[in-house]
C-alpha positions in Angstrom: 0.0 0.0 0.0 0.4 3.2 -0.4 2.7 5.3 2.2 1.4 8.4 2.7 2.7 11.4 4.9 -0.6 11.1 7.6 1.0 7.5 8.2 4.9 8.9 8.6 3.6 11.0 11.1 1.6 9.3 13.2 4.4 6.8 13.7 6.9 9.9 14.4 4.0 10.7 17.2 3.8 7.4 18.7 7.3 6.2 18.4 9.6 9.6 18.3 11.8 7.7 16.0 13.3 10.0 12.8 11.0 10.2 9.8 13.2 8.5 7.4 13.3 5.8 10.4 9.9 5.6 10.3 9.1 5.8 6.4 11.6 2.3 6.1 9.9 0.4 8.8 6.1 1.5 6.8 7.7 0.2 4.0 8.7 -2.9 4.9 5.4 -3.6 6.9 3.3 -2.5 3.9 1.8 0.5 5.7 0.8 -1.9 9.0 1.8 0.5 11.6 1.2 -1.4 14.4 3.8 -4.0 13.0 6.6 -1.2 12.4 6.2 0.1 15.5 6.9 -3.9 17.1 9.6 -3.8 14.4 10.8 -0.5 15.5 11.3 -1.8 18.8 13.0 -4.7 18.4 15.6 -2.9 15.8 15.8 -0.1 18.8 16.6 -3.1 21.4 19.7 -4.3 18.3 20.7 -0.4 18.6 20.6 -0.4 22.7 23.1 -3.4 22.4 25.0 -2.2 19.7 25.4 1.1 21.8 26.0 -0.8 25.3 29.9 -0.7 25.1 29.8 3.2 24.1 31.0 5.4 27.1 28.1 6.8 29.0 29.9 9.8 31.4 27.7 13.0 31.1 23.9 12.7 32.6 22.5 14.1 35.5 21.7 13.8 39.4 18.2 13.3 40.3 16.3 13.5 43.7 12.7 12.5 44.1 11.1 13.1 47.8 7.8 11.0 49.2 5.3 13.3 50.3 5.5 13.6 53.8 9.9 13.9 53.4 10.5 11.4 55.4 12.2 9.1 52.2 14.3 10.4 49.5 15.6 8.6 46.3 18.9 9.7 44.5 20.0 8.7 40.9 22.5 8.8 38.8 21.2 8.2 34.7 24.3 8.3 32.2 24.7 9.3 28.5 27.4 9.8 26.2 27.1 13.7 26.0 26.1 17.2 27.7 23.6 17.4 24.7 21.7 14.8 25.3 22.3 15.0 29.1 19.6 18.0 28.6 17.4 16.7 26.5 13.4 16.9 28.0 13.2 13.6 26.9 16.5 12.0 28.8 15.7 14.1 31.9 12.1 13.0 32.2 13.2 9.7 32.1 15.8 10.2 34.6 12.8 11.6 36.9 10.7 8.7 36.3 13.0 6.1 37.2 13.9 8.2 40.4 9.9 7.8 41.1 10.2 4.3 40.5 13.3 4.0 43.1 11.4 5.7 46.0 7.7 3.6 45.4 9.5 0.1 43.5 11.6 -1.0 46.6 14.7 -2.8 44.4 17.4 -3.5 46.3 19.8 -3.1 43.3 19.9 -1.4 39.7 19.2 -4.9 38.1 15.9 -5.3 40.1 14.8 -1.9 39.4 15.5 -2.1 35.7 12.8 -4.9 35.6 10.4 -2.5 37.5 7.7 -1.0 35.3 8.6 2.6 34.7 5.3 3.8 35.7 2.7 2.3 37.7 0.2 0.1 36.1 2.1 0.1 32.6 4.1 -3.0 31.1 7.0 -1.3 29.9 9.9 -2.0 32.1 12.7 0.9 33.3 14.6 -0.9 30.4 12.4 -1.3 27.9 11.9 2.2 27.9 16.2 3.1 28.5 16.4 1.0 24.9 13.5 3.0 23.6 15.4 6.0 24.5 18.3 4.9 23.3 16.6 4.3 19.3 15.3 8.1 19.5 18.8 9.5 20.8 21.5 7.5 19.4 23.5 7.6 22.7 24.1 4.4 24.7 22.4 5.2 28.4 22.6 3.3 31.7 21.0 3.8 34.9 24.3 3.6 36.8 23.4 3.6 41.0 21.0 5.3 43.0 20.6 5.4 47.0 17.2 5.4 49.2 17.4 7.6 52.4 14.8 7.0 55.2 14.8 9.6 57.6 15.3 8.7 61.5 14.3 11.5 64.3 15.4 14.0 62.2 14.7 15.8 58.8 15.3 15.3 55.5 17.0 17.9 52.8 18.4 18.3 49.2 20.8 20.4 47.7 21.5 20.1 43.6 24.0 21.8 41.6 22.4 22.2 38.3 22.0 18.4 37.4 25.6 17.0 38.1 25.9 16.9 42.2 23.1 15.9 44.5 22.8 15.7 48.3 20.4 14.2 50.5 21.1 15.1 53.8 18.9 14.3 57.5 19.4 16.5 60.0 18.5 16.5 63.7 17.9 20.0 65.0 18.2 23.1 63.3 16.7 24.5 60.5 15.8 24.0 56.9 18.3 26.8 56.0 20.9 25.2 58.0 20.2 21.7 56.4 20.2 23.4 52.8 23.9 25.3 54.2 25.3 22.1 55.0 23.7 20.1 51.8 25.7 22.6 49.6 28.9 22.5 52.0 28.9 18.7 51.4 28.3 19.3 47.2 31.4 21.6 47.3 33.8 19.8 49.4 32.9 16.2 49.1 34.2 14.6 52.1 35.2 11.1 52.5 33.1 10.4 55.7 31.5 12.5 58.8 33.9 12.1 61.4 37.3 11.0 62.1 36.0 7.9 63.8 34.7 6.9 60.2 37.7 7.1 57.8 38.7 3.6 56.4 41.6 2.2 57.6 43.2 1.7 54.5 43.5 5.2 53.6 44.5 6.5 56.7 47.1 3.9 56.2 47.9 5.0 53.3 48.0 8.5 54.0 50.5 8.4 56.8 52.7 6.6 54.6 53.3 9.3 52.2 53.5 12.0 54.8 55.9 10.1 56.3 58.1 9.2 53.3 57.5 13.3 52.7 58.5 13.9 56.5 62.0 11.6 56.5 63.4 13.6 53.7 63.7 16.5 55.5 66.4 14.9 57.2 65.4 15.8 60.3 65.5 13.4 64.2 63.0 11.0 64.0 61.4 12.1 67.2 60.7 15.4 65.3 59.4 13.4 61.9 57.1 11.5 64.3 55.8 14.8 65.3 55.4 16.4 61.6 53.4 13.4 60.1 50.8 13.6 63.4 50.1 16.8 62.7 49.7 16.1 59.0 47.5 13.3 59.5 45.3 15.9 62.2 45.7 18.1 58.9 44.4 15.1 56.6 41.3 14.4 58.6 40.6 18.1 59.4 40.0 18.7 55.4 38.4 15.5 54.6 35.9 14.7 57.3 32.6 16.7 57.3 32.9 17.9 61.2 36.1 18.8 60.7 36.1 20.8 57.4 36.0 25.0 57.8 32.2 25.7 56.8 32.2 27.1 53.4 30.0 30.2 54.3 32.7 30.8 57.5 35.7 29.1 57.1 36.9 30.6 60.6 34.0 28.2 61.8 34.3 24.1 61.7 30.9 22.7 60.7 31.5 20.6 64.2 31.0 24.4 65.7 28.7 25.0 63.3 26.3 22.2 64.1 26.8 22.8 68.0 26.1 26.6 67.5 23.1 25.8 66.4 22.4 22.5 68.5 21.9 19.7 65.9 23.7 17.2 64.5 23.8 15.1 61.1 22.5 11.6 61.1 23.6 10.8 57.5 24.1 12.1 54.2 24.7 11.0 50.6 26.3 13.0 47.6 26.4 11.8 44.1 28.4 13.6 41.4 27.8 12.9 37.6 30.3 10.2 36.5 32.6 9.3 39.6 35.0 6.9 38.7 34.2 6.8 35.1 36.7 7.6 32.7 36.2 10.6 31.1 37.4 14.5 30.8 37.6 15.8 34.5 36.3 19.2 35.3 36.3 20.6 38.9 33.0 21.7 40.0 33.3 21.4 43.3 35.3 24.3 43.1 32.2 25.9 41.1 29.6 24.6 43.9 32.5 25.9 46.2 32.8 29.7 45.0 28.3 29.5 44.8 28.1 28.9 48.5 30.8 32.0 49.4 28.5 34.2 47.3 
């Protein structure tokens, strides 16, 4: 049969593939457009595949709340580019499958990709990342995300544009001081809380190259032992959250901070877009960092 234009379109509408995608698959159907879009489908799940060993770094951070706040989601969603990384398409997505995170339950990525996106619909979380995938010829993953139940105290999110989220609870206080503290933790991204918390293995390691720094001074043992404690205070000062200088004061510890103001943080959790991933490094804690001294 005939294609006509009407056709091409309404498959564009339903499917959001290209046109000439979607003139080939009418073609080859004989104008059944339920059949092209199956077809359509199954080619986009051959594209997903062929994609899947593309390098997915860009994306964005995404937060979803339940109503009451007493339960926050966090998600990282992976693409190839920045382009796509702001797509409506890719970002609605990303907020769905947040949605999914806080009322689905999985324990782990592979559960939740199995979830239905949306209540009440078949399409899985990956049925539709391979859909996505067909319409913008970028491989995608849904790389980790994090489930925050709040305790006695209150919960509280702070996002750099799309590529660092917090979730923070806080006991005591205020919202201002939880949204304070969410955007000290984006900008300085501390290993751990407290002192009591750093792993062993890089305090370990640590001392070891302070103290292979310390010895080539040349100086008495007795003094070396000396410089590498105060290094290590030094070490655990920057890179535990009580013992950084508060970003808005840095005269003032956060540890003074919270007892200033009489509350204390339960927990927290900070994503950043592409940790670990290799890819072109840009420093925006530094950027989050100069935003909270403003």
């Amino acid at each position: 049969m005939a294609i006509t234009a009407s056709l091409v379109k309404e498959l564009r509408e339903r499917t959001g593939a290209g046109m000439m995608e979607c003139k080939k698959a009418l073609v080859e159907t004989d104008g059944d457009i339920d059949a092209a879009i199956e077809q359509m489908r199954k080619s986009g799940q051959a594209k997903a595949a062929k994609k899947a060993g593309r390098i997915a770094a860009e994306g964005v951070i995404v937060t979803s709340f339940s109503e009451d706040c007493s339960e926050a989601a966090m998600l990282e969603v992976n693409c190839e580019t920045d382009f796509v990384g702001k797509d409506e398409n890719f970002t609605s997505f990303a907020k769905a499958v947040a949605e999914r995170v806080l009322a689905g339950g999985a324990d782990d990525v592979a559960a939740l990709m199995e979830q239905p996106l949306h209540e009440g619909e078949e399409t899985t979380v990956n049925q539709a990342r391979e859909a996505l995938i067909s319409k913008l010829g970028e491989n995608m993953n849904v790389r980790r995300f994090t489930r925050i139940r709040a305790g006695s105290g209150k919960l509280t999110s702070y996002r750099h544009g799309v590529r660092i989220g917090v979730v923070i609870e806080l006991e005591g206080g205020d919202e201002e001081l939880g949204k304070d503290l969410a955007m000290h933790i984006a900008a300085t991204n501390p290993i751990c809380l407290s002192a009591d918390q750093m792993p062993q293995d890089l305090l370990d390691k640590e001392r070891d190259i302070v103290t292979a720094q310390a010895k080539e001074s040349g100086k008495p043992d007795e003094i070396i032992a000396k410089m590498v404690d105060g290094r290590m205070r030094k070490y655990l000062a920057e890179n535990t959250l009580l013992g950084q200088a508060f970003v808005k004061d840095p005269d003032m510890t956060v540890e003074k901070l919270l007892k200033s103001k009489s509350a204390s943080i339960a927990q927290y959790s900070r994503f950043e877009v592409g940790e670990g991933i290799e890819k072109k490094q840009e420093n925006f804690a530094e950027e989050v960092m100069a935003q909270a001294k403003m």
